[in-house]
N, C-alpha and C positions, 0 to 999 in steps of 0.2 A: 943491331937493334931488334929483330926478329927473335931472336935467343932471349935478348932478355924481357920483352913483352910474354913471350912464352914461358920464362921460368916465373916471373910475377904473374902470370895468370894462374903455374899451379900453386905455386906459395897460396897466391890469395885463396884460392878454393877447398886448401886443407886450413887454412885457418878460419873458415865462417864456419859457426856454428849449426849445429845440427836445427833445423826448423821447429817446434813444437808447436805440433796441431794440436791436440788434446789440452786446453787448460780449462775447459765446464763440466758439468757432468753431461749437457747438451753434446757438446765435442764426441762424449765419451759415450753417448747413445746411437750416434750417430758413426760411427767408428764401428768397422769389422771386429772388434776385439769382444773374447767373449769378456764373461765377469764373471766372478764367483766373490762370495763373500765368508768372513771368518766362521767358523762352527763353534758359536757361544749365546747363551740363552737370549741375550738382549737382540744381537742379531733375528734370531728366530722366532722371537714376539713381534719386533716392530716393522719390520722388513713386509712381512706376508699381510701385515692388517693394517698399514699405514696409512694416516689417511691425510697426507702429505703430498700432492700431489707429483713433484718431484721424484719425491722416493719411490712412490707408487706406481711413476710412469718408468723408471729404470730397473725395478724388481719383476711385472708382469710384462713389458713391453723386450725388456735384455737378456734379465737373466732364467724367467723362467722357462722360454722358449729355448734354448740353450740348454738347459737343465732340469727338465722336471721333478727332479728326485728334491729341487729347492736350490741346489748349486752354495752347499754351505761345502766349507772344506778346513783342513787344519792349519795353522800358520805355515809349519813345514811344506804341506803341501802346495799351500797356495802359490810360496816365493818361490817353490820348484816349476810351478806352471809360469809364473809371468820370466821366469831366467830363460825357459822353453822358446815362447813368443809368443804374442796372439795371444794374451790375456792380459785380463785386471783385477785385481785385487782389492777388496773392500777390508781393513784390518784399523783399531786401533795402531795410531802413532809407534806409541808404547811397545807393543809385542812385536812388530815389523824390523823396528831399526837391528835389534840383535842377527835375526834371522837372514836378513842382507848382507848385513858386516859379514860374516860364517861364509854368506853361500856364493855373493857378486866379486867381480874385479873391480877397482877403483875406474877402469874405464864404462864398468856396464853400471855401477852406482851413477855416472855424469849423466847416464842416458836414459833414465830414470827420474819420473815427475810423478809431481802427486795432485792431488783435485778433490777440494774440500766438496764434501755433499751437502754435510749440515752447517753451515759457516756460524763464525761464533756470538752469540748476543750481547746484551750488556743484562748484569739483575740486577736488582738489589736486594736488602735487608730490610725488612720493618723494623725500626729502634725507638723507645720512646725517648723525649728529648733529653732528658737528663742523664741516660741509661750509662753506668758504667762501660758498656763495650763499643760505645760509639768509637772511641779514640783506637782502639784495636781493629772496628770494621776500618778506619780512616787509613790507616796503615798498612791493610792488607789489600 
């Protein structure tokens, strides 16, 4: 009985999953990790003059302390720091997934989360009522 309370206790403890603390950008201020962000112009306009409070509080409160040079870095580089450890990464979606696929294991991509800064809104279109492209806005 001793044995197998003992092999179920280690079964169970390789199969729970790894915790994840970090899912805010709160978490992720608050987190030893440094940050650094992609090196492209959108980044380096809106980051340093935002007046988003959020962003504003993760750029001068995280990462400029950390980095005064601005903590912009290249894709390549960035996914080489966070494989490293102790870092985070600010990149389009887009540019990231190739550079992971390339450089992680299927085990370090599981161990791997991501933390939306700007979450996404709803717009719309001004159309006038009869306007031919209504049925095309409807669609898309």
């Amino acid at each position: 009985m001793l044995q197998s309370f003992y092999t179920s206790a280690i079964v169970t403890s390789l199969l729970t999953p790894i915790p994840r603390t970090i899912r805010t950008v709160h978490d992720l201020m608050r987190s030893p990790l440094k940050v650094g962000l992609e090196d492209y112009s959108y980044n380096r306009a809106v980051f340093p003059s935002s007046a988003d409070p959020l962003t504003a509080q993760l750029y001068r409160g995280k990462i400029l302390p950390a980095w005064p040079e601005g903590g912009f870095f290249s894709v390549s580089d960035g996914v080489r720091r966070v494989r490293r450890g102790g870092f985070a990464f600010y990149s389009e979606d887009s540019s990231l997934y190739t550079p992971i696929q390339n450089t992680f294991s299927d085990d370090e991509k599981c161990s791997l989360s991501e933390v939306e800064l700007n979450p996404a809104f709803v717009t719309a279109a001004t159309l006038a009522k009869s306007s031919p492209y209504k049925e095309i806005f409807n669609r898309g």
